[in-house]
N, C-alpha and C positions, 0 to 999 in steps of 0.2 A: 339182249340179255340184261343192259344194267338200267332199261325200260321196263323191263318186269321187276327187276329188284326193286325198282324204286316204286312201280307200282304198288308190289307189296306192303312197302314203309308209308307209303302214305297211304294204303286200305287198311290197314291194321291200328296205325298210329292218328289219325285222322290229323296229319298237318294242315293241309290247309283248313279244315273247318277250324284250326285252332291255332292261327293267324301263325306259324312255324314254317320251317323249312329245315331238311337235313343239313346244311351248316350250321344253322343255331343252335341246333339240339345238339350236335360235335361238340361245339365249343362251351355247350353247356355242361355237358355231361363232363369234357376235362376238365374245365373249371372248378367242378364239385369235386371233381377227385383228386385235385391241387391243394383244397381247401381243407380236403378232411387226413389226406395220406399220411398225415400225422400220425397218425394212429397204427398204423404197420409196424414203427420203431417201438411207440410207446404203450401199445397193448402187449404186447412180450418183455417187454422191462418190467410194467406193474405186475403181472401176473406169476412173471417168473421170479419176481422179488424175494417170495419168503425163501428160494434158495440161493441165494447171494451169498458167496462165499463159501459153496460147496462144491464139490467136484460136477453135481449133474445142471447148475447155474444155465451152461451151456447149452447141454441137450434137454432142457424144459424152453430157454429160450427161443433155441429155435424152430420146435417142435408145434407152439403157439404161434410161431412166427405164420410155417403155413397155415396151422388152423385158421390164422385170425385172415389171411386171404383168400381162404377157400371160402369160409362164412361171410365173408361180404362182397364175394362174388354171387355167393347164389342168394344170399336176402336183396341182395341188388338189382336181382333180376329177374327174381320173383315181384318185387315192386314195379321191375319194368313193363315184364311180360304179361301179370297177371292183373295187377292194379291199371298200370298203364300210366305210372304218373312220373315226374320227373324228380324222386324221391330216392334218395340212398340210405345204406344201413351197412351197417359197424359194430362190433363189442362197444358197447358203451363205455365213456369214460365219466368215474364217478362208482356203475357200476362196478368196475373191472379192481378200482381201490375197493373197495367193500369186498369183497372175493377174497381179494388178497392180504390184504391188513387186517381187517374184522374178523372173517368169518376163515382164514386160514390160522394168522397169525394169535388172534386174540382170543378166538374159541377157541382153536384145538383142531379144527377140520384139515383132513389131508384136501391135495388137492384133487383126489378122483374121488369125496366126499360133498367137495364144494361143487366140482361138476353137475352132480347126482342132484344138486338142490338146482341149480340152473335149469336142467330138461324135466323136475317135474314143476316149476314154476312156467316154463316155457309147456308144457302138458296143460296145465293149468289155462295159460292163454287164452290155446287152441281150442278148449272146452268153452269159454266165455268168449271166443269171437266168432265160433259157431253157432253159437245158442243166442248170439244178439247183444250179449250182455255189456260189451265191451262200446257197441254203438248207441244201446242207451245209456251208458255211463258219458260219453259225448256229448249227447244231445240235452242230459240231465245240469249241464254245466252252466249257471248261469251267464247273461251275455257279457254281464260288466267283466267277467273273470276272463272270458272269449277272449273281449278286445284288446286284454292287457296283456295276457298270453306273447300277442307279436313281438309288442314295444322292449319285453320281459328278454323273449330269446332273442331279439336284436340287441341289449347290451348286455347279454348274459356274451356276445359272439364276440361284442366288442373288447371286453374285458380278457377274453383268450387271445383275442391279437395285441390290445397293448403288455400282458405277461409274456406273451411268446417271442413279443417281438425286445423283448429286456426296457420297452420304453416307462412301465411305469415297474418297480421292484418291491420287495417286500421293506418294510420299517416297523420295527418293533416299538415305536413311538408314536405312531400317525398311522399305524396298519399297513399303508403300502405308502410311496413317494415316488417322484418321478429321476430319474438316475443320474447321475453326480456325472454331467459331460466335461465339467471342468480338469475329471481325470484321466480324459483322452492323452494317454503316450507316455503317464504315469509308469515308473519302474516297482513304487513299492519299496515298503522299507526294508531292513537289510534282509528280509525274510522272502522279498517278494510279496509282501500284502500292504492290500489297501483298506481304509473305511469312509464308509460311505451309509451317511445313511444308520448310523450304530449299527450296521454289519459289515462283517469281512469276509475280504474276497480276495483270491487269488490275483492277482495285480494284472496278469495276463488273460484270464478269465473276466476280468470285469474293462478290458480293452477291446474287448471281442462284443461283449454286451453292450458297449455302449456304438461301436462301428456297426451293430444290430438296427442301434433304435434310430441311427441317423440313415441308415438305406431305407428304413420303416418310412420315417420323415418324408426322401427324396421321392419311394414312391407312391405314398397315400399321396403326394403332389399331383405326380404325374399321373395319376388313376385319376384324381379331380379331373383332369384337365381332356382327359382322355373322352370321360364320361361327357364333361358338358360339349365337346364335341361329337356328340352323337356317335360315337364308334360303339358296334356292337360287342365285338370282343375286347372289350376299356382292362376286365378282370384277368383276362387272360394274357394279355399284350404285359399290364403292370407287373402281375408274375414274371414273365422271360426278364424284364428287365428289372428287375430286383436280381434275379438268378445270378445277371452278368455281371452287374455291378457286384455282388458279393464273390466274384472270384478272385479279384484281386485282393480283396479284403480278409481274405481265409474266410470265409461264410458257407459260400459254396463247396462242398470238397464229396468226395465220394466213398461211400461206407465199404467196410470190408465186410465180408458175409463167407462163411463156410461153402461145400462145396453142394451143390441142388440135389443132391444122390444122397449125403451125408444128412441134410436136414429132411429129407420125406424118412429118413428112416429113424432119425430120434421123433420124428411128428408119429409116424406108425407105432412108435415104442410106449411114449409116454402120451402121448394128446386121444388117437384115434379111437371112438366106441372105450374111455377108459373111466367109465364113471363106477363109484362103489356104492351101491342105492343100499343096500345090508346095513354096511357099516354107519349109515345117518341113524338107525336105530340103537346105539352103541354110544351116541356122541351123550350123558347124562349121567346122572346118578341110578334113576329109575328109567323106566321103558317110558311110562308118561310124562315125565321129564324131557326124555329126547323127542318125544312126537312133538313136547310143546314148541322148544328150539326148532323144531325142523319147521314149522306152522309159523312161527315168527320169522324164521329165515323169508321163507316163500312168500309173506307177504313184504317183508321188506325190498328185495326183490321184485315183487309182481309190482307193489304201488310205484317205485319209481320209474320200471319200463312201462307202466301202462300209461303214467304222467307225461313222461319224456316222449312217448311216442304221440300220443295226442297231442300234445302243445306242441310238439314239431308239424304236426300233421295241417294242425288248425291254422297256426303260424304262417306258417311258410304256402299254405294253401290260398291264404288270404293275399297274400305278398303276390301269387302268381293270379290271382281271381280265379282262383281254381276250383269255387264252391260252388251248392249247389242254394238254393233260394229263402234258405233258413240259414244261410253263414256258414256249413258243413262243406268240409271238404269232399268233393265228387270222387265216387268209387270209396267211401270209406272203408267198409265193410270189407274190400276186397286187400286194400292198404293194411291193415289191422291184422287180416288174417295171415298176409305175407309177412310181417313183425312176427307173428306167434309163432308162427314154423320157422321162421332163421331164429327166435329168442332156443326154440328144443334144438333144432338141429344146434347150434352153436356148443353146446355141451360135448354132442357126437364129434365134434371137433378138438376139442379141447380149449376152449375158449369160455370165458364169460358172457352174459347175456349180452345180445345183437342188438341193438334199435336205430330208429330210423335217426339219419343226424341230422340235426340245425344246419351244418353247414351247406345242405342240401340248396338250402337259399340262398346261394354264390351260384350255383348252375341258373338257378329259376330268375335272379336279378340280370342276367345276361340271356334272355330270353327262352330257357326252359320250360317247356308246356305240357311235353309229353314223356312216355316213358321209354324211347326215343333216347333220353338224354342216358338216363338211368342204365342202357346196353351201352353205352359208351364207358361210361363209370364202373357197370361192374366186369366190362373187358378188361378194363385196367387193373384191376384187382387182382383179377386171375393171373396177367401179365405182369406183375409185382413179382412173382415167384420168380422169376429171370431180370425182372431189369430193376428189383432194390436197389442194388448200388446206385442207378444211375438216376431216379427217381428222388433217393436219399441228397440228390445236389439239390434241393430246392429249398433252401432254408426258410425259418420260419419271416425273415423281416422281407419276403419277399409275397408272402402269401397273410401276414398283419394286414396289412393294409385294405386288403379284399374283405375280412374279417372288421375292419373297422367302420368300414363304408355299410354293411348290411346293416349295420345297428341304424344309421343315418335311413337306410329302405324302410323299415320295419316299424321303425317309432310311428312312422304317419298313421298306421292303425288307432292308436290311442282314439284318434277321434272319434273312436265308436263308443269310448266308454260319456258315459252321464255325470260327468262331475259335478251337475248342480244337484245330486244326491249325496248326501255324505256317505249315507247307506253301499253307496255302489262304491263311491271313490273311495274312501279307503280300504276296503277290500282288492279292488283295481291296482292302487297306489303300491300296495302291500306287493302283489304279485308281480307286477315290474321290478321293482327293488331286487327283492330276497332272491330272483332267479341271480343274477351277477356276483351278489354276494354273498352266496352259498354255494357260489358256482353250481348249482342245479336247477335245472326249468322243474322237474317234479317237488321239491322244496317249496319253489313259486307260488306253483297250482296250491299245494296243500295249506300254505299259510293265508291263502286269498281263500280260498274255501271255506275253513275253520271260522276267519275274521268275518265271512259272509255270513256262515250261520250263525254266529255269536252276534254279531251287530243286528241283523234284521229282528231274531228274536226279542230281545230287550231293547227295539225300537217299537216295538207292537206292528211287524209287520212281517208275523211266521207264516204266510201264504203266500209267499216267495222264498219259501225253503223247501224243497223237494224232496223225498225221504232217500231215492237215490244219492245225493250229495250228503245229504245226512250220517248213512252208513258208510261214505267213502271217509268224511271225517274223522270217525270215531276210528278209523284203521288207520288211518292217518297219528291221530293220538296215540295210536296204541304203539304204532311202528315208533315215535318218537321216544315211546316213552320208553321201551326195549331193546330200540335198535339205535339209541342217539350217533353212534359212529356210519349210520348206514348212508 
């Protein structure tokens, strides 16, 4: 019997022609979902934000709570099953603020209004990765922009593990700075606060953050040491031992969570099938008014999952030599179209838009090749629904470090961009930047794009401008110039 299972797994998954084996696709697949499970705590925070401090705070939270695992179990395994690539998906984060801040808080949208803009922008997708559109918008992308893509979401990753892990903090002076260790066991003045940095903090909050950044330290160490010893699982060994060490440090601890009976029925109350597609015609002064908002929304919306998913796709495709003979990632079309159905289905959940995540390349840097990895990853998800608490022990300065090392994987791409053009390199240069520090790969894409066609143009050399990226541009402008919060 478990010679035919395995049979299966590898007629299906073709490991060996794709130098794997079912252990590495295991420990890839937890890897990825070590790397990303962030997001189970912090997609129900954002989302349920604008009712903070209401009585229903709770049952919105944990109502997204399942949504946000039921949706990234099945976009997960739609990537696994159908694409077949060692790629995961999530409610995005970036979009999941915009939902909630923007387009609930700031416009006026309820939250089964903002849903309603989610499943028809994810309608929208599925219309454009059916009809091709979505793969020639891919392939329309010039190379320089390609190759900067990797380098872009490798410190776009890295920048989430040094925040996460409290090693570098915010400074209202210098934008961020690296954290005051000097105040290791600091009591705080007679208030209990400390400054650091011209900000304040909780004197015990900011003892916790920095006992953070020094586990972060001891294990980006041990992951070096792991890695250049040839260990396959370097990512996932560094995580346990981050785990451990932060229990004695209060790091590690275990969340409390309502009762599994109590949350499927605030998720059936307020998340499931609960979108108000009517009421977005209502949201204006006039009826042309609201279609324009709803039209604005949608692309705001569609450009950054359709960015984020592409530059994850292209990225991390690269990262694994996952393409096909033009630099494309293999199975796009099928990848693309698995996005567009978890981006609608995620609505029918109660969640914000799905896409494929960066962290995906923490599975694929410890040898991820197939989709293989991705049934591991999105088992886990589903299995979230029972073991949060116990998944909630893996703090962030144990899974930094995995997140810091991919920035180091992924830079090596750069070599494909042409620097001895200025034409290319600074559109390139642009795109690596702006992704870290706008914390968005779709940001990236759009200001390398824009810089592409503005600089070729008035170089005299508008026959490396393609009318495709052309019109992605001008939505691009438009989204900024509409949607600046998006």
């Amino acid at each position: 019997m478990e010679s035919k299972k395995n049979g299966f797994i590898e007629s299906y998954f073709k490991l060996t022609e794709n130098n794997t084996d079912v252990r590495t696709e295991v420990i890839a697949g937890l890897t990825t979902f070590l790397a990303m499970s962030y997001i189970l705590a912090v997609n129900p925070m954002i989302l349920a934000g604008p009712f903070e401090g209401t009585p229903d705070f709770a049952k919105y939270f944990s109502g997204i709570f399942i949504g946000t695992c039921i949706i990234s179990f099945i976009g997960t395994m739609l990537t696994a099953l159908y694409a077949r690539l060692p790629f995961a998906q999530a409610p995005g984060m970036g979009l999941n603020a915009f939902f909630a801040y923007t387009v609930m808080l700031a416009m006026g949208y309820t939250y089964q209004q903002a849903l309603a803009v989610v499943f028809l922008s994810g309608v929208a997708f599925i219309i454009m990765s059916l009809g091709g559109i979505r793969t020639a918008i891919m392939n329309a992308i010039p190379e320089a922009i390609k190759g900067a893509i990797g380098p872009g979401i490798g410190l776009f990753l890295t920048i989430i593990g040094l925040k996460n892990s409290s090693l570098i903090v915010s400074n209202p002076s210098t934008l961020v700075g690296i954290i005051d260790f000097s105040l290791l066991g600091s009591a705080g003045d007679a208030n209990g606060m400390v400054f650091a940095g011209g900000m304040q903090y909780e004197a015990a909050a900011y003892n916790t953050m920095i006992k953070s950044a020094l586990v972060t330290l001891v294990v980006l160490v041990v992951l070096a040491v792991l890695l250049s010893k040839k260990f396959k699982a370097a990512m996932l060994i560094s995580i346990i031992v981050g785990t451990i060490i932060g229990f004695p440090l209060g790091l590690s601890t275990m969340t409390e969570m309502m009762g599994l009976g109590q949350q499927f029925s605030n998720f059936f109350e307020v998340s499931f099938f609960n979108m108000d597609l009517p009421g977005l015609l209502s949201k204006g002064d006039t009826p042309l008014t609201s279609i324009f908002n709803l039209v604005m929304l949608i692309i705001a919306f569609g450009l950054v999952n359709l960015f984020d998913t592409m530059g994850t796709l292209l990225g991390t495709a690269r990262a694994a030599d996952l393409v096909d003979e033009k630099g494309n990632p293999i199975r796009m079309e099928k990848a693309l179209l698995s996005d567009a159905i978890s981006s609608a289905g995620a609505a029918l959940v109660g969640s914000s838009t799905c896409t494929t995540y960066a962290e995906s390349a923490a599975g694929v840097a410890v040898g991820g090749k197939t989709g293989l990895a991705s049934v591991i990853t999105g088992i886990l998800f589903l299995a979230s629904l029972i073991l949060a608490p116990i998944i909630g022990l893996v703090p962030a300065a144990a899974t930094a470090p995995a997140m810091i090392y991919l920035g180091v994987l992924m830079m090596k791409q750069i070599q494909h961009v042409d620097f001895s053009d200025v034409t290319n390199a600074i559109p390139a240069f642009l795109t690596v930047v702006i992704m870290p520090f706008t914390y968005s790969i779709a940001n990236g894409i759009a200001v390398g794009i824009i810089s592409f066609i503005l600089i070729k143009l008035f170089s005299g050399k508008a026959k490396e401008v393609n009318w495709i990226i052309t019109i992605i541009a001008i939505l691009f402008v438009i989204r900024f110039a509409f949607m600046v919060s998006g």
